[in-house]
PyMOL Python script that loads the backbone (N, CA, C, O; Angstrom):
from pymol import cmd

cmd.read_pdbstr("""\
ATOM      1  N   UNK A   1     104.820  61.058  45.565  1.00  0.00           N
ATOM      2  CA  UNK A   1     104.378  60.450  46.802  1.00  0.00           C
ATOM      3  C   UNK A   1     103.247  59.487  46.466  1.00  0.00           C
ATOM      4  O   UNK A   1     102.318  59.945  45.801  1.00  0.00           O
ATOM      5  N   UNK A   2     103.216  58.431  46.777  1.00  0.00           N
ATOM      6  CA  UNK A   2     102.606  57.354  46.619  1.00  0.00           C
ATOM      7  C   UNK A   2     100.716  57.588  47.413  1.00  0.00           C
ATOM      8  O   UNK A   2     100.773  58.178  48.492  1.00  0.00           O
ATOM      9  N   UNK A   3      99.785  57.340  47.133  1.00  0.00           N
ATOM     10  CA  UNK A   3      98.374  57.990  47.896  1.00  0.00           C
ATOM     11  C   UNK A   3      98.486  57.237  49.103  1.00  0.00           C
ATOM     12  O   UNK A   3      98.057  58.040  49.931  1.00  0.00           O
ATOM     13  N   UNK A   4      98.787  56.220  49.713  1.00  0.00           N
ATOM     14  CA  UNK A   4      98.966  55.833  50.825  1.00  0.00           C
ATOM     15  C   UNK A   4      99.518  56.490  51.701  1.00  0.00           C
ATOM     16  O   UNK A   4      99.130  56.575  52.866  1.00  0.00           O
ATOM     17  N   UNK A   5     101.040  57.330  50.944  1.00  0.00           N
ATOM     18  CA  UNK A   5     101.963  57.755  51.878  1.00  0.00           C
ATOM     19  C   UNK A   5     101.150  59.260  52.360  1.00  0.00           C
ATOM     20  O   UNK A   5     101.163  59.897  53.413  1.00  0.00           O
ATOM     21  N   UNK A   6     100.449  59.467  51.023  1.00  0.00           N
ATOM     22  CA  UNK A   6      99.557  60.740  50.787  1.00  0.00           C
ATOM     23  C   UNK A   6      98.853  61.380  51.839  1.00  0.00           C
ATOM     24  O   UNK A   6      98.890  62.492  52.368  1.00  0.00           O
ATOM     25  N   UNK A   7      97.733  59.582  52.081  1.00  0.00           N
ATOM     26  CA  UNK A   7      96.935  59.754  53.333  1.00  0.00           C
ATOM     27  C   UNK A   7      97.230  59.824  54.477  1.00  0.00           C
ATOM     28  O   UNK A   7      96.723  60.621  55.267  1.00  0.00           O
ATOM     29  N   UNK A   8      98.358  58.751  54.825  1.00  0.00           N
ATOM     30  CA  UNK A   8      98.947  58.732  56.207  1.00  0.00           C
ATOM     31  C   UNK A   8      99.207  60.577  56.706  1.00  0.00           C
ATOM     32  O   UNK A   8      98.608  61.038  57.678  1.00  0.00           O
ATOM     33  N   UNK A   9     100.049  61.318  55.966  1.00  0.00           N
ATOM     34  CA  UNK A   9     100.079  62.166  56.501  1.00  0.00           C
ATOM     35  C   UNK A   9      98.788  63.126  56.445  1.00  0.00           C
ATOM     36  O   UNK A   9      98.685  63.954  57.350  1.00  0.00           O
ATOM     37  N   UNK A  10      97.800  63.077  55.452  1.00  0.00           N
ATOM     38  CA  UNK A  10      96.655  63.698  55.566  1.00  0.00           C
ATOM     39  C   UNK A  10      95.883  63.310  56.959  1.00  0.00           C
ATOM     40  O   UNK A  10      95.178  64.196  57.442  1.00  0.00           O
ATOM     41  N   UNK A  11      95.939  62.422  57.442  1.00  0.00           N
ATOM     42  CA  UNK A  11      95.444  61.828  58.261  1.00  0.00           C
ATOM     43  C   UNK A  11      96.439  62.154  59.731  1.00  0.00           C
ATOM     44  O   UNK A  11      96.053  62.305  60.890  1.00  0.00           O
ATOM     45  N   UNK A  12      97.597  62.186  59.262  1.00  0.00           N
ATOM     46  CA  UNK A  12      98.183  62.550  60.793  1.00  0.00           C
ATOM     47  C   UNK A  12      97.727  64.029  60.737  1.00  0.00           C
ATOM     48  O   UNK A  12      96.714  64.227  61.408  1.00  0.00           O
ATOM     49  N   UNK A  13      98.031  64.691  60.350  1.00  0.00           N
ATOM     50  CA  UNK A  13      97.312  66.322  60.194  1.00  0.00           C
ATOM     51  C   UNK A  13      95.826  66.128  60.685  1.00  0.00           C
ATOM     52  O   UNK A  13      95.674  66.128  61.907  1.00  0.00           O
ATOM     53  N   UNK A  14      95.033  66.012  60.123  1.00  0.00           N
ATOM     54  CA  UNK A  14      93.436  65.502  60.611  1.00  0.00           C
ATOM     55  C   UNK A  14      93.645  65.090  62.018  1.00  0.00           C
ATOM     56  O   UNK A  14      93.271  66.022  62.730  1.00  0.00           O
ATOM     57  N   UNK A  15      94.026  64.223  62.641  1.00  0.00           N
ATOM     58  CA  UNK A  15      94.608  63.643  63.949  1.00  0.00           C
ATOM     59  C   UNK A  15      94.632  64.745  64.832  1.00  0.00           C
ATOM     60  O   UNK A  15      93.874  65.000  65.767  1.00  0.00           O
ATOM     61  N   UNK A  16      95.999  65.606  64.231  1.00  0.00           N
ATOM     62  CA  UNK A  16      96.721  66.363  65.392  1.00  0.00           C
ATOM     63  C   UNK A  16      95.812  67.861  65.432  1.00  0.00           C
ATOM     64  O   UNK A  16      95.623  68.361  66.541  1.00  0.00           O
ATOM     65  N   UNK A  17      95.343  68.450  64.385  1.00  0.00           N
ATOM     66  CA  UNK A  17      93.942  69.101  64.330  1.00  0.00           C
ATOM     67  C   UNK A  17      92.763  68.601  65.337  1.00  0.00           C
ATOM     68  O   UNK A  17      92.688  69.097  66.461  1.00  0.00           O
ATOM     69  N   UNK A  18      92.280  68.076  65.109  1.00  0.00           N
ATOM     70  CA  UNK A  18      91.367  67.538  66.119  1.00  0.00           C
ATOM     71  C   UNK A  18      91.678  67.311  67.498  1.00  0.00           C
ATOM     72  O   UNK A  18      90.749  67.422  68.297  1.00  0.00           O
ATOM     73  N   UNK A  19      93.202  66.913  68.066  1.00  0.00           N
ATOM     74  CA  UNK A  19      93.517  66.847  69.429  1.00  0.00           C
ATOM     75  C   UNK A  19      93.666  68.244  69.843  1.00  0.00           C
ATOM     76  O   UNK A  19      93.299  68.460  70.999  1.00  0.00           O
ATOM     77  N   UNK A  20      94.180  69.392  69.088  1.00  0.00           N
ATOM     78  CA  UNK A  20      93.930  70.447  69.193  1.00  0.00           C
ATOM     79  C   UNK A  20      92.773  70.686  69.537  1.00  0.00           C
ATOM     80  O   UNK A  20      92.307  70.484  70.658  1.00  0.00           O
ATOM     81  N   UNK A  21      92.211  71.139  68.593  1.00  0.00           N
ATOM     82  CA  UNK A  21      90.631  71.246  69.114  1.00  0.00           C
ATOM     83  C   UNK A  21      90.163  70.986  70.482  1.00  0.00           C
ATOM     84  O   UNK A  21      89.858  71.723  71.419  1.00  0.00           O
ATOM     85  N   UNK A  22      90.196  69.766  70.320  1.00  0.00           N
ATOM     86  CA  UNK A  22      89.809  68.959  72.079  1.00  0.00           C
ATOM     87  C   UNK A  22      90.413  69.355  73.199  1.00  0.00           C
ATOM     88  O   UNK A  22      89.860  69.311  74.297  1.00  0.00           O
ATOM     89  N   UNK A  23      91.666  69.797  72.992  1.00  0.00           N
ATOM     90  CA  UNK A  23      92.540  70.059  73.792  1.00  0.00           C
ATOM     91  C   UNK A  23      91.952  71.679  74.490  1.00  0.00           C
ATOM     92  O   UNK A  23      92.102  71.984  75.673  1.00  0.00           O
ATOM     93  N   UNK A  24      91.410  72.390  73.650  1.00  0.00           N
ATOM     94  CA  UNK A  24      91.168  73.956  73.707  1.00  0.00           C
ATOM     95  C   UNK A  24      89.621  73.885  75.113  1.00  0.00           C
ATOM     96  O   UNK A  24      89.337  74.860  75.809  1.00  0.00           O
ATOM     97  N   UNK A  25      88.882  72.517  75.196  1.00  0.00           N
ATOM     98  CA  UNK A  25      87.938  72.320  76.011  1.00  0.00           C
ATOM     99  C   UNK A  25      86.621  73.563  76.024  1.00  0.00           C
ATOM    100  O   UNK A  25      85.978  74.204  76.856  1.00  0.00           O
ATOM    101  N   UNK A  26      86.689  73.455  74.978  1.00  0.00           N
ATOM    102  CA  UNK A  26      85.384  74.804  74.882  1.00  0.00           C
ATOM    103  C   UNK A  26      85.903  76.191  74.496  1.00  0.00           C
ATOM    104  O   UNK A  26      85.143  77.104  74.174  1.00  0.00           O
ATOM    105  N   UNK A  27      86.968  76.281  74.536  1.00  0.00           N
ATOM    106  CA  UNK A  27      87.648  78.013  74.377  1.00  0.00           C
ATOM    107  C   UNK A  27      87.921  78.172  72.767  1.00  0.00           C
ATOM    108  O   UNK A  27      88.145  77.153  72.114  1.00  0.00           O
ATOM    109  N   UNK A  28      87.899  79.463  72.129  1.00  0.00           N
ATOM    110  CA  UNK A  28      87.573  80.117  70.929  1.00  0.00           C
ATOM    111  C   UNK A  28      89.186  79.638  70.627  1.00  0.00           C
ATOM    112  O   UNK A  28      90.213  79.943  71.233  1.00  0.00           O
ATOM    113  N   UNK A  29      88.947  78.617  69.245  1.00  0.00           N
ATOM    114  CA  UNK A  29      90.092  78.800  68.806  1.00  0.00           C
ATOM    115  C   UNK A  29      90.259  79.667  68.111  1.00  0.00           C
ATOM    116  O   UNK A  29      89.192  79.826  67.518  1.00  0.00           O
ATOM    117  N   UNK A  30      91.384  80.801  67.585  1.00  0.00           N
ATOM    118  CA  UNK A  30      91.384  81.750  66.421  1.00  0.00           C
ATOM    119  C   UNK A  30      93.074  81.603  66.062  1.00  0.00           C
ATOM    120  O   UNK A  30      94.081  81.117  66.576  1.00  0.00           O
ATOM    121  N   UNK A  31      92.606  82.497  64.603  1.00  0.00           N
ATOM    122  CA  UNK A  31      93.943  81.647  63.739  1.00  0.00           C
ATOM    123  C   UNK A  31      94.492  80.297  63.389  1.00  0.00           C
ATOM    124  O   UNK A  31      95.709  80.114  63.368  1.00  0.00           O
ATOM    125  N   UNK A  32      93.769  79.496  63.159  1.00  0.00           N
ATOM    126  CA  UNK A  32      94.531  78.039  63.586  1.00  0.00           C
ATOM    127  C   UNK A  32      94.994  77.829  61.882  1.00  0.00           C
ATOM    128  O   UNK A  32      95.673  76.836  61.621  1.00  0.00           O
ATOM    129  N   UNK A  33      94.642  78.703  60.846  1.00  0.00           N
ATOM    130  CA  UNK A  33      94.993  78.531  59.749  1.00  0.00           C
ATOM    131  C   UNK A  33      96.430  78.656  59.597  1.00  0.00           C
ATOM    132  O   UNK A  33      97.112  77.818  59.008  1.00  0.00           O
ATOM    133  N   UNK A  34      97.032  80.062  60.314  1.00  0.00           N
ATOM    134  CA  UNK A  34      98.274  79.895  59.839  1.00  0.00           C
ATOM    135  C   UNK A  34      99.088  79.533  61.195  1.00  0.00           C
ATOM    136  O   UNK A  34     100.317  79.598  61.222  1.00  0.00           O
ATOM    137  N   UNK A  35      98.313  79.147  62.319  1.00  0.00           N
ATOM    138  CA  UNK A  35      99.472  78.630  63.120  1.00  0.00           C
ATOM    139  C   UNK A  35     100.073  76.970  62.526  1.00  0.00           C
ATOM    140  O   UNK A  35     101.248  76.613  62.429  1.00  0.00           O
ATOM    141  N   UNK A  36      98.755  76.132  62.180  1.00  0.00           N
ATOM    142  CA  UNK A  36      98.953  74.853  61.277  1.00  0.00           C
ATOM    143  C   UNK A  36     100.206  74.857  60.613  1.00  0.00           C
ATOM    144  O   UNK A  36     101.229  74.274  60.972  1.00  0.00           O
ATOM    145  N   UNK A  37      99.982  75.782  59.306  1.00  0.00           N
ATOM    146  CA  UNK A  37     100.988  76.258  58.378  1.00  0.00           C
ATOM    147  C   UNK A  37     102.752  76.059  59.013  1.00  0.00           C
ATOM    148  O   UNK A  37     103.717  75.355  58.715  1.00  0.00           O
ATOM    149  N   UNK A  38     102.407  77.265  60.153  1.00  0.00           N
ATOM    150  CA  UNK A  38     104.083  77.461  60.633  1.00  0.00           C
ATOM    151  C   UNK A  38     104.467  75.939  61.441  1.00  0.00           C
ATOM    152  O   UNK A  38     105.463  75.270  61.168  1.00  0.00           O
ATOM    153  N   UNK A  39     103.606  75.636  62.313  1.00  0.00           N
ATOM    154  CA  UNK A  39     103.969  74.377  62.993  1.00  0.00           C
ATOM    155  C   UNK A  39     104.341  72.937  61.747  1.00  0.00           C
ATOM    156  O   UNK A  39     104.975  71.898  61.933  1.00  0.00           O
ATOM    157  N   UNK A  40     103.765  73.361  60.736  1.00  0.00           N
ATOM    158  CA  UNK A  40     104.182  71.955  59.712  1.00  0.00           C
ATOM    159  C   UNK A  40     105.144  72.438  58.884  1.00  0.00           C
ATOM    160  O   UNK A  40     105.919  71.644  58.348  1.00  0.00           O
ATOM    161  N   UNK A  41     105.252  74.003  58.623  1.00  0.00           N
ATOM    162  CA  UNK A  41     106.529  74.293  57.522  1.00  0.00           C
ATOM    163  C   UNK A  41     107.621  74.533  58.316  1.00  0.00           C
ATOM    164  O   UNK A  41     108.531  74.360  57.505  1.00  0.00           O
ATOM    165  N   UNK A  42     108.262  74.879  59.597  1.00  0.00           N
ATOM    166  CA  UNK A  42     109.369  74.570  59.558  1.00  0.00           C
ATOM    167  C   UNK A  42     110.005  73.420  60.299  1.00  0.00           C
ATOM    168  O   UNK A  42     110.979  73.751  60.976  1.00  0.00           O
ATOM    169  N   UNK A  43     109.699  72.237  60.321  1.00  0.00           N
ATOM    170  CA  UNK A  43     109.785  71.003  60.412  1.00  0.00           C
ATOM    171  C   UNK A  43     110.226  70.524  59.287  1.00  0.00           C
ATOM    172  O   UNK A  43     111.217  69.828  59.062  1.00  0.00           O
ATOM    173  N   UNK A  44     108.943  71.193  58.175  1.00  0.00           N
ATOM    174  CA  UNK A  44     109.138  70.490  57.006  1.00  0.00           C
ATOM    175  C   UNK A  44     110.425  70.917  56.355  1.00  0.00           C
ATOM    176  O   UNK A  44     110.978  70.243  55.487  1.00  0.00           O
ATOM    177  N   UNK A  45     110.865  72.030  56.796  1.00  0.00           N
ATOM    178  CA  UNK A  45     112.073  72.709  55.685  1.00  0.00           C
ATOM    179  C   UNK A  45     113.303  72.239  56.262  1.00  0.00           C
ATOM    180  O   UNK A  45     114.332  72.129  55.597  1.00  0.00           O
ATOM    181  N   UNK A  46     113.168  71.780  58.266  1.00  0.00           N
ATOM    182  CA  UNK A  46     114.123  71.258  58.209  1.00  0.00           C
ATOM    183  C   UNK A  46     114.801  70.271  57.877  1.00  0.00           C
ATOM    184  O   UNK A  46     115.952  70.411  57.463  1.00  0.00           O
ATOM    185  N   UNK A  47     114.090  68.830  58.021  1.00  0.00           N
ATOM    186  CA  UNK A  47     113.670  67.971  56.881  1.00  0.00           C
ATOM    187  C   UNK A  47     114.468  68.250  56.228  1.00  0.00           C
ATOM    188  O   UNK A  47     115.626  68.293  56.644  1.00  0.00           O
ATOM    189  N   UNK A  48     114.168  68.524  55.048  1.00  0.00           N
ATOM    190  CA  UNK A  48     114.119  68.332  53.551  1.00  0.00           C
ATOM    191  C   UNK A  48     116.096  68.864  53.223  1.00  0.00           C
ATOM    192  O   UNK A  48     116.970  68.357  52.520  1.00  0.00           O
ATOM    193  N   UNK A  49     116.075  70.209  54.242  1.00  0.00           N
ATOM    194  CA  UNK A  49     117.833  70.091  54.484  1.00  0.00           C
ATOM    195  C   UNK A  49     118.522  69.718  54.741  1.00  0.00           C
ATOM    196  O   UNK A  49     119.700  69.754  54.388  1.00  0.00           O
ATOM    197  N   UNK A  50     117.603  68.865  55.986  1.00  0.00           N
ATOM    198  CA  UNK A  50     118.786  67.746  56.556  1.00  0.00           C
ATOM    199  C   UNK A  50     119.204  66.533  55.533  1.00  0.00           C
ATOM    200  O   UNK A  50     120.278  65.935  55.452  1.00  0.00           O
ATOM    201  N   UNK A  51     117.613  66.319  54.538  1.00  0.00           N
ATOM    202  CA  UNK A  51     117.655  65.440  53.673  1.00  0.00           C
ATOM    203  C   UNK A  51     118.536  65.860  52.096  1.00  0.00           C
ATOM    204  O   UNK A  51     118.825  65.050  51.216  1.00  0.00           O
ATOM    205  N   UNK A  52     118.748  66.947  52.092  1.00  0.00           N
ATOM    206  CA  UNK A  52     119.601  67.202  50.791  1.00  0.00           C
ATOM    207  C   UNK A  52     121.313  67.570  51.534  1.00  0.00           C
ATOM    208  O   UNK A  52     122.318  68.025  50.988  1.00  0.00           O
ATOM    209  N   UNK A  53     121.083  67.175  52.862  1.00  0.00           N
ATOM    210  CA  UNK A  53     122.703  68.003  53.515  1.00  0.00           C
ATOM    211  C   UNK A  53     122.881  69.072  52.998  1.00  0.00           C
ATOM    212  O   UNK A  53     123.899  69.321  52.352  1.00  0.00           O
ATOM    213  N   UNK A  54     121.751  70.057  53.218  1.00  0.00           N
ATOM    214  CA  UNK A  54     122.049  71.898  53.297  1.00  0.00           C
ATOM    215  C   UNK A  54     121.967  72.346  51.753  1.00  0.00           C
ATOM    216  O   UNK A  54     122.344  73.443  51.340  1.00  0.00           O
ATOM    217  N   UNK A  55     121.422  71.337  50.981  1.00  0.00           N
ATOM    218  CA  UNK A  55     121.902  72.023  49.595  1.00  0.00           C
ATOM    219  C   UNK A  55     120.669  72.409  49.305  1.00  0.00           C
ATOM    220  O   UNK A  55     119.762  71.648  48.970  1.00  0.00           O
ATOM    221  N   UNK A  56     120.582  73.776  49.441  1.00  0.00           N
ATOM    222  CA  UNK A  56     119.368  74.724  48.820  1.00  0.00           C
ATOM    223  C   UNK A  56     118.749  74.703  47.529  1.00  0.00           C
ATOM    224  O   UNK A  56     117.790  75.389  47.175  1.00  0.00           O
ATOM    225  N   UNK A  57     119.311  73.951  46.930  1.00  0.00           N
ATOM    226  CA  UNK A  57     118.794  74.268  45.142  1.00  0.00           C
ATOM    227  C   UNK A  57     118.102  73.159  45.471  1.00  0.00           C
ATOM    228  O   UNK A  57     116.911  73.346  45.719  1.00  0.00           O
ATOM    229  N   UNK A  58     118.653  71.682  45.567  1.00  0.00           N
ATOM    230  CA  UNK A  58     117.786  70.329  45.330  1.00  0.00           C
ATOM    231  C   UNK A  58     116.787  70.424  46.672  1.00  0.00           C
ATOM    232  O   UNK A  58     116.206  69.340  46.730  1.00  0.00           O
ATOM    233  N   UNK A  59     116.375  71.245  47.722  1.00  0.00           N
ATOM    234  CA  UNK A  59     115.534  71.391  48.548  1.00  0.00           C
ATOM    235  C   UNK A  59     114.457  71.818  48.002  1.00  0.00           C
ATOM    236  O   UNK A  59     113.349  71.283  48.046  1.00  0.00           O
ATOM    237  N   UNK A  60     114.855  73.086  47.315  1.00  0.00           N
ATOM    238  CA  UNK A  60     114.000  73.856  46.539  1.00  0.00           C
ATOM    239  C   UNK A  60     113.032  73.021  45.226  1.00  0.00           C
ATOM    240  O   UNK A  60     111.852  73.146  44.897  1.00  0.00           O
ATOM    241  N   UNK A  61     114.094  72.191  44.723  1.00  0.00           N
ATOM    242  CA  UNK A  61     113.380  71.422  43.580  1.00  0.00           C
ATOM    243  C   UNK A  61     112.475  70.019  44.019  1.00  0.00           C
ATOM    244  O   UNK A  61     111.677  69.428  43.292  1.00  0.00           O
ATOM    245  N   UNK A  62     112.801  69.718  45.255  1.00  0.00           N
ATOM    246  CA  UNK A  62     111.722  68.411  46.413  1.00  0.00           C
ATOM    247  C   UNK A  62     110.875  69.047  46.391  1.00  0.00           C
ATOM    248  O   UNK A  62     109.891  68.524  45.867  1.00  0.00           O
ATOM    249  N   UNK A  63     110.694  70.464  46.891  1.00  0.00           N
ATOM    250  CA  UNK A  63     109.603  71.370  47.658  1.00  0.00           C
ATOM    251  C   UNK A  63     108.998  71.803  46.736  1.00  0.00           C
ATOM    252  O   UNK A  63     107.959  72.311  47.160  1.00  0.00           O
ATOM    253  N   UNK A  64     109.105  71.905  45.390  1.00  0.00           N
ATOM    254  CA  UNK A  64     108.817  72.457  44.469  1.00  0.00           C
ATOM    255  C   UNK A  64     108.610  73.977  44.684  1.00  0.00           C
ATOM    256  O   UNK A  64     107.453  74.390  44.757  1.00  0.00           O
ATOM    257  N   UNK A  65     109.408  74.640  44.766  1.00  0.00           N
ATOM    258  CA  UNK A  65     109.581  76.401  44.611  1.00  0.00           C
ATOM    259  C   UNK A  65     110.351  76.760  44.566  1.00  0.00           C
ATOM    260  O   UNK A  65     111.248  75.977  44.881  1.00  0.00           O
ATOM    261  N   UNK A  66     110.871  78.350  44.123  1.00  0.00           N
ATOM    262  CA  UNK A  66     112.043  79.005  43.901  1.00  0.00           C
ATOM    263  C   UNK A  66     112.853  78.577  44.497  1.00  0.00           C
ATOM    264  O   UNK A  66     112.435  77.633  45.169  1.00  0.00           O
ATOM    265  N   UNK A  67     114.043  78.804  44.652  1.00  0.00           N
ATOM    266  CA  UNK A  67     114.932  78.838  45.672  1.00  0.00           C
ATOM    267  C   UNK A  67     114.737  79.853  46.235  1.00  0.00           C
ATOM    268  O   UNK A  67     114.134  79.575  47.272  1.00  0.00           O
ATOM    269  N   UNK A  68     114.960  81.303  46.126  1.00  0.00           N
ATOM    270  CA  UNK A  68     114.399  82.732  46.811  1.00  0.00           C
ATOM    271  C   UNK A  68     113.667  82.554  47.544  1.00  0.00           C
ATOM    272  O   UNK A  68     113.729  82.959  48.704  1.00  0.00           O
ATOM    273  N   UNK A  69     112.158  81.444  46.720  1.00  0.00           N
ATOM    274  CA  UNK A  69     111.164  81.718  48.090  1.00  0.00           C
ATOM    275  C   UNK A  69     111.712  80.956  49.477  1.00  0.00           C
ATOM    276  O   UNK A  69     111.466  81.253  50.646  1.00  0.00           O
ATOM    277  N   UNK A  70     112.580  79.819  48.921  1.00  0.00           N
ATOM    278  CA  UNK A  70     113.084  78.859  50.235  1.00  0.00           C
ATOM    279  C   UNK A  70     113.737  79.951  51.165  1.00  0.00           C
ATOM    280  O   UNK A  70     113.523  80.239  52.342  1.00  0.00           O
ATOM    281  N   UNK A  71     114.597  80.451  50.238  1.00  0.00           N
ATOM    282  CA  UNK A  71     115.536  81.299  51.049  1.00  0.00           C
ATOM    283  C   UNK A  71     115.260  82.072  52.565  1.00  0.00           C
ATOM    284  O   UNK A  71     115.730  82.129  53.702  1.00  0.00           O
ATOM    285  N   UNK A  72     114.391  82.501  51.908  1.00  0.00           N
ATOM    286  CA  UNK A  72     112.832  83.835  52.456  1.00  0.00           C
ATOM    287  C   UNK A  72     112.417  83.028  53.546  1.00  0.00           C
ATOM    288  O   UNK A  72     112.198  83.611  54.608  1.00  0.00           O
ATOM    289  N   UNK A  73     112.273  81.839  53.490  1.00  0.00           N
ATOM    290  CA  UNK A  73     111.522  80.903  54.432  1.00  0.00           C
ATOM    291  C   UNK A  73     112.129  80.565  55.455  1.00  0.00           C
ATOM    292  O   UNK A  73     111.714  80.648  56.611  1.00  0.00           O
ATOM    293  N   UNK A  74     113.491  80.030  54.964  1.00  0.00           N
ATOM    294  CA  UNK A  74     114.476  79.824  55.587  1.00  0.00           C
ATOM    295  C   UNK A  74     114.881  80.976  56.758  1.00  0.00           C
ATOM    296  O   UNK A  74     115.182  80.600  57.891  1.00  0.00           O
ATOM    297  N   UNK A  75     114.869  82.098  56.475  1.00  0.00           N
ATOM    298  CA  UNK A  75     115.353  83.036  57.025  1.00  0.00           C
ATOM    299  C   UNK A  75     113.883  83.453  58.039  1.00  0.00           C
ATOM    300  O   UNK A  75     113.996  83.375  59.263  1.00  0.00           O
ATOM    301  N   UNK A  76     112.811  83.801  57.535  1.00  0.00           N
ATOM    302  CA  UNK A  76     112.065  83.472  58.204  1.00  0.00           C
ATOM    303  C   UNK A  76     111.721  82.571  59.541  1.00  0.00           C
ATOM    304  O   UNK A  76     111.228  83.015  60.578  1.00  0.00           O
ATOM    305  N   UNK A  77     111.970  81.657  59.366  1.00  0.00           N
ATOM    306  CA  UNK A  77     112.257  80.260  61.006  1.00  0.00           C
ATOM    307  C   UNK A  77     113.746  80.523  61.260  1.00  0.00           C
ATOM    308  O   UNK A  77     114.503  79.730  61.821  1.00  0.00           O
ATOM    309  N   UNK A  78     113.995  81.428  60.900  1.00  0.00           N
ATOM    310  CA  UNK A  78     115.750  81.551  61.887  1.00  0.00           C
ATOM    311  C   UNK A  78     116.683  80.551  61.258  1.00  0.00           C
ATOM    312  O   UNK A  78     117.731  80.286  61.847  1.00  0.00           O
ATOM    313  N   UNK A  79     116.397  79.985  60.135  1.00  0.00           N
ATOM    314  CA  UNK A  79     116.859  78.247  60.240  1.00  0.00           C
ATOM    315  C   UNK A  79     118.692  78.577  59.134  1.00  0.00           C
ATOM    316  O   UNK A  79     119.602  77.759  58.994  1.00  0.00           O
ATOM    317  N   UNK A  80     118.624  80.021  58.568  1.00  0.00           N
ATOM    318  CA  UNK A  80     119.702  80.722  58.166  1.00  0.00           C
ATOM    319  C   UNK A  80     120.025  81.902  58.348  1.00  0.00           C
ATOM    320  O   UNK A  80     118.990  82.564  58.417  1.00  0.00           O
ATOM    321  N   UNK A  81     121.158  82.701  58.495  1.00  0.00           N
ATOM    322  CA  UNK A  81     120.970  84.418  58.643  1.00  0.00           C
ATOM    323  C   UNK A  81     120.636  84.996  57.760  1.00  0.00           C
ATOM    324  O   UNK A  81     120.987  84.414  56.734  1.00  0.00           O
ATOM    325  N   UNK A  82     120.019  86.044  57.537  1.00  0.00           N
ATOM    326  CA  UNK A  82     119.965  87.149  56.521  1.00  0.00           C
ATOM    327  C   UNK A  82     121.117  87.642  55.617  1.00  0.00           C
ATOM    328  O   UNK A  82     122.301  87.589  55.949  1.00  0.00           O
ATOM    329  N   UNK A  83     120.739  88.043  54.646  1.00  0.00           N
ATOM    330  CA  UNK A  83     121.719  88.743  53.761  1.00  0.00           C
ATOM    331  C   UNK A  83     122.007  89.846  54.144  1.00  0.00           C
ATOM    332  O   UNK A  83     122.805  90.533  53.506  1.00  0.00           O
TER     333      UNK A  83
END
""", "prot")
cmd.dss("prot")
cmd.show_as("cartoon", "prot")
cmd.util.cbc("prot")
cmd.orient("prot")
Protein backbone atom coordinates (compact mmCIF):
# COMPACT_ATOMS: atom_id res chain seq x y z
CA UNK A 1 0.00 0.00 0.00
CA UNK A 2 1.38 3.10 -1.13
CA UNK A 3 1.67 5.93 2.31
CA UNK A 4 -0.83 8.10 0.70
CA UNK A 5 -3.25 5.32 0.25
CA UNK A 6 -1.89 4.50 3.92
CA UNK A 7 -3.07 7.85 5.25
CA UNK A 8 -6.25 8.34 3.52
CA UNK A 9 -7.55 5.48 5.33
CA UNK A 10 -5.70 6.34 8.62
CA UNK A 11 -7.38 9.40 8.38
CA UNK A 12 -10.83 8.14 7.41
CA UNK A 13 -10.64 6.02 10.70
CA UNK A 14 -9.43 9.23 12.72
CA UNK A 15 -12.57 10.99 10.99
CA UNK A 16 -15.16 8.41 11.77
CA UNK A 17 -13.65 8.02 15.50
CA UNK A 18 -14.05 11.41 16.28
CA UNK A 19 -17.74 11.76 14.76
CA UNK A 20 -18.32 9.05 17.11
CA UNK A 21 -17.17 10.64 19.88
CA UNK A 22 -19.16 13.83 19.11
CA UNK A 23 -21.93 12.01 18.32
CA UNK A 24 -22.04 10.33 22.10
CA UNK A 25 -22.65 14.40 23.32
CA UNK A 26 -21.12 13.99 26.71
CA UNK A 27 -22.08 10.24 27.51
CA UNK A 28 -19.28 7.56 28.68
CA UNK A 29 -18.05 5.95 25.77
CA UNK A 30 -16.88 2.25 26.78
CA UNK A 31 -15.37 -0.39 24.67
CA UNK A 32 -14.80 1.52 21.60
CA UNK A 33 -11.56 -0.61 21.18
CA UNK A 34 -13.11 -3.59 20.02
CA UNK A 35 -16.31 -2.26 18.70
CA UNK A 36 -13.76 -0.18 16.03
CA UNK A 37 -12.13 -3.56 15.35
CA UNK A 38 -15.55 -5.47 14.46
CA UNK A 39 -17.10 -2.46 12.56
CA UNK A 40 -13.76 -2.30 10.22
CA UNK A 41 -13.05 -6.21 10.11
CA UNK A 42 -16.01 -7.44 8.69
CA UNK A 43 -16.30 -5.04 5.89
CA UNK A 44 -12.87 -5.63 5.51
CA UNK A 45 -13.15 -9.50 5.03
CA UNK A 46 -15.95 -8.89 2.92
CA UNK A 47 -13.98 -6.98 0.63
CA UNK A 48 -11.18 -8.81 0.18
CA UNK A 49 -13.72 -12.00 -0.87
CA UNK A 50 -15.54 -10.28 -2.97
CA UNK A 51 -12.08 -9.17 -4.28
CA UNK A 52 -10.49 -12.72 -4.64
CA UNK A 53 -14.27 -14.18 -5.77
CA UNK A 54 -14.53 -16.38 -2.49
CA UNK A 55 -11.12 -17.82 -2.76
CA UNK A 56 -9.96 -18.24 0.81
CA UNK A 57 -6.31 -19.01 0.40
CA UNK A 58 -5.40 -15.72 -1.81
CA UNK A 59 -7.69 -13.69 0.87
CA UNK A 60 -5.74 -15.09 3.45
CA UNK A 61 -2.37 -14.26 1.70
CA UNK A 62 -3.80 -10.11 0.94
CA UNK A 63 -4.68 -10.17 4.68
CA UNK A 64 -1.68 -11.62 5.61
CA UNK A 65 -2.80 -14.63 8.02
CA UNK A 66 -3.53 -18.21 8.22
CA UNK A 67 -6.18 -19.28 6.40
CA UNK A 68 -7.72 -21.02 9.76
CA UNK A 69 -7.51 -17.76 11.33
CA UNK A 70 -9.66 -16.30 8.21
CA UNK A 71 -11.75 -19.16 8.48
CA UNK A 72 -12.48 -18.51 12.32
CA UNK A 73 -13.27 -14.97 11.28
CA UNK A 74 -15.23 -15.73 8.67
CA UNK A 75 -17.44 -17.83 10.63
CA UNK A 76 -17.37 -15.52 13.29
CA UNK A 77 -19.42 -12.45 11.14
CA UNK A 78 -21.75 -15.21 9.88
CA UNK A 79 -20.07 -14.42 6.51
CA UNK A 80 -19.68 -18.70 6.18
CA UNK A 81 -21.24 -21.74 8.12
CA UNK A 82 -19.43 -23.70 10.54
CA UNK A 83 -17.85 -26.96 10.20
Amino acid sequence: MTMRKESELCGAVRRAVADYLRLLDGEKPGAIYDMVLQSVEKPLLEVILDHTEGNQTRAAEILGMNRNTLRKKLQQYGLIEGI
